[in-house]
N, C-alpha and C positions, 0 to 999 in steps of 0.2 A: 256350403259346397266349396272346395276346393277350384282356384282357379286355374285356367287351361294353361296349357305352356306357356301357350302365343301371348294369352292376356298378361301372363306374367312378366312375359319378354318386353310387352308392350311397354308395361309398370316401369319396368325396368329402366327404360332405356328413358322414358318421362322423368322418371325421378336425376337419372345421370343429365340430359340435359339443363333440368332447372337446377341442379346444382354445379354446373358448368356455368349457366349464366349465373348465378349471384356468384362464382368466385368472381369472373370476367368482372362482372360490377362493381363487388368489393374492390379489388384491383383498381381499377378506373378512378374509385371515389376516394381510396390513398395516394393515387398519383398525385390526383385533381389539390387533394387537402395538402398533400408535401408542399405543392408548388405553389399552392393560395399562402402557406405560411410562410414561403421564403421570400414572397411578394413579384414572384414570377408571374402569376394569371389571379384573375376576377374574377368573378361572375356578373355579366349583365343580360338581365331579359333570359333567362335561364341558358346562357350559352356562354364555354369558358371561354376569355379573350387573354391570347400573350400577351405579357407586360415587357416593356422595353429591358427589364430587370433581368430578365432570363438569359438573355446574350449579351451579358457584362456592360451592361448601360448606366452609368452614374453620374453623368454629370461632366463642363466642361473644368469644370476643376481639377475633378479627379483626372479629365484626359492630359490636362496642361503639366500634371507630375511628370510625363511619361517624356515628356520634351528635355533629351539633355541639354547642356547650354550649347546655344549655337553661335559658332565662327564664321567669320568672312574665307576663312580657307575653306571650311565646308560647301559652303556656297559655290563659291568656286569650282569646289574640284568638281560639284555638280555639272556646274554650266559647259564643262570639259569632257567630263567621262560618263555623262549621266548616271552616277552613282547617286541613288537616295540617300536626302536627310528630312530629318524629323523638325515641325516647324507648327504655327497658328497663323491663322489671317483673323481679325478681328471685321466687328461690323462698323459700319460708319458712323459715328456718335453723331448726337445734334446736342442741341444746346439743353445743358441739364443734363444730360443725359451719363449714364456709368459704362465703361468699359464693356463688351460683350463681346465673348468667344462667338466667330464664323465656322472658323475650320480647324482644325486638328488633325495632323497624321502627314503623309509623307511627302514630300518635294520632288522635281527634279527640275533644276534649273529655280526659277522664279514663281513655277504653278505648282499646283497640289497633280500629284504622280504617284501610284500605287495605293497605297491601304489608307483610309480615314475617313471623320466624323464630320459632322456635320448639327449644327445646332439652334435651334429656336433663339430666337434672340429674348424673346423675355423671360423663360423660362429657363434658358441654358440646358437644357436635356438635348438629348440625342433628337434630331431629327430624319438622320440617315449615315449607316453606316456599311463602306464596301469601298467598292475600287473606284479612281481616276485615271483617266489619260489626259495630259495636257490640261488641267484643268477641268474638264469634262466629266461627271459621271458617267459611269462605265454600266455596273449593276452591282446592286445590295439591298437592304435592307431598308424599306422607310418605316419611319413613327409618326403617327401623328402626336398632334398638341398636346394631346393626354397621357400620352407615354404608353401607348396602344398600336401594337404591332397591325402597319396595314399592309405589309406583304412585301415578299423580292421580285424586284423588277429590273428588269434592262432593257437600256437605254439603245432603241433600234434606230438611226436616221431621225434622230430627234424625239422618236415620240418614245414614251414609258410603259412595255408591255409588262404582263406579268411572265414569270421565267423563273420554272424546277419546281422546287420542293419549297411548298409554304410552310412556316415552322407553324400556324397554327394547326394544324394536324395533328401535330401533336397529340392535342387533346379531344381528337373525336371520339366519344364513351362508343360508339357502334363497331368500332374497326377492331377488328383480330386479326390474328396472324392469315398470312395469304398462302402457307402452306398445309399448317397442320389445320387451322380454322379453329382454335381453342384459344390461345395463349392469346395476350396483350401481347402487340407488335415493339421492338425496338421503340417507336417511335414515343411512345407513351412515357419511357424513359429520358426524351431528349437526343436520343443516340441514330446515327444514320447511318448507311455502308458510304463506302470511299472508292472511288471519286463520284457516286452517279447520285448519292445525296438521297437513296431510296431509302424507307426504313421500314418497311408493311412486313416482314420476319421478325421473328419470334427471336430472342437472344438462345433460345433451344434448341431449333431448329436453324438457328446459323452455324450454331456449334458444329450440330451433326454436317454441315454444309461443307464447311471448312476441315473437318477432321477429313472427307474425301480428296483434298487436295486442289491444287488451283479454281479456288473457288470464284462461281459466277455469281450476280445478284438475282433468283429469282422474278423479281418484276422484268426487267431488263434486258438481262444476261452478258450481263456486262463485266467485264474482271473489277474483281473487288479488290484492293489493297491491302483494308482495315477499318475499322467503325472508328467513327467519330464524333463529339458532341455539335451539334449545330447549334 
């Protein structure tokens, strides 16, 4: 016997679902595999973890390139106009002991002031990287020991909250887009809006967002600038 409309419609709409969700999956499990081969994310305990690899973490060697040579006028003109320079604080040696990168990244005066790292001492990797005042972590990004992204935090009256958009989201296989509810979000790709760091749209449905004109963020609604990779 021939089946009824409805059971058909039913049919229908069953089969368009479960082939919505294995695209969404497939999707998911190519991100997941891009970014396992680029050495961006792991798997542990069946759950993806960000690798410090993902947001340009190599090492303090590779940060110590980036140090032009530094003058005593630099210095200087610091301690006068507070203009940053680019500079390292090293750890305290003991006996035996080899050289080790502290810090990396920007000055003003005498302390570490605007952008830079931060590093393990035996292992020289990234232990945190983001902003200073005076000396002081402000808010960014920590690693722990293993090169395992544990989250953005800022620095409230001493203590370390968590604060915005954690990049492990990144890779949650469950999330879709938060308009259309099909597609993989921006975020899947790495990619966030600007300045409010949301990324739960779809690169589809931002398009269509943005073709209407001063475009808002969805989540938010907040004015968006431009996407960026976080």
């Amino acid at each position: 016997a021939a089946a009824s409309p409805e059971a058909a419609a039913i049919a229908a709409a069953t089969a368009t679902a479960a082939a919505s969700q294995a695209g969404t999956a497939a999707a998911v499990t190519a991100a997941l595999t891009s970014a396992a081969l680029a050495g961006h994310v792991i798997v542990l305990g069946g759950c993806a973890e960000v690798t410090s690899a993902y947001f340009g973490c190599h090492g303090a060697l590779e940060a110590l390139k980036t140090i032009p040579t530094l003058s005593a006028e630099a210095v200087q003109k610091s301690k006068e106009s507070g203009e940053p320079y680019m500079a390292a604080l090293f750890w305290p040696e003991g006996p035996d002991e080899e050289t080790s990168v502290l810090y990396v990244g920007e000055f003003r005066g005498m302390l570490p002031h605007g952008r830079g790292k931060l590093f393990w001492k035996d292992t020289q990797m990234e232990s945190f990287v983001g902003d200073f005042v005076q000396g002081q972590i402000v808010k960014g990004l920590f690693v722990d020991h293993e090169g395992l992204l544990i989250g953005q935090l800022v620095n409230r009256d001493g203590t370390l909250e968590v604060d915005g958009f954690q990049l492990d989201l990144t890779f949650e296989p469950g999330q879709c887009c938060a308009v259309c509810l099909d597609n993989l979000p921006m975020l899947a790709e790495g990619l966030v809006l600007a300045p409010c760091m949301h990324g739960g749209v779809c690169k589809s449905c931002w398009s269509a967002i943005e073709a209407q004109g001063d475009p808002l963020c969805p989540c938010c609604r907040g004015v968006v600038s431009g996407t960026c990779r976080y």
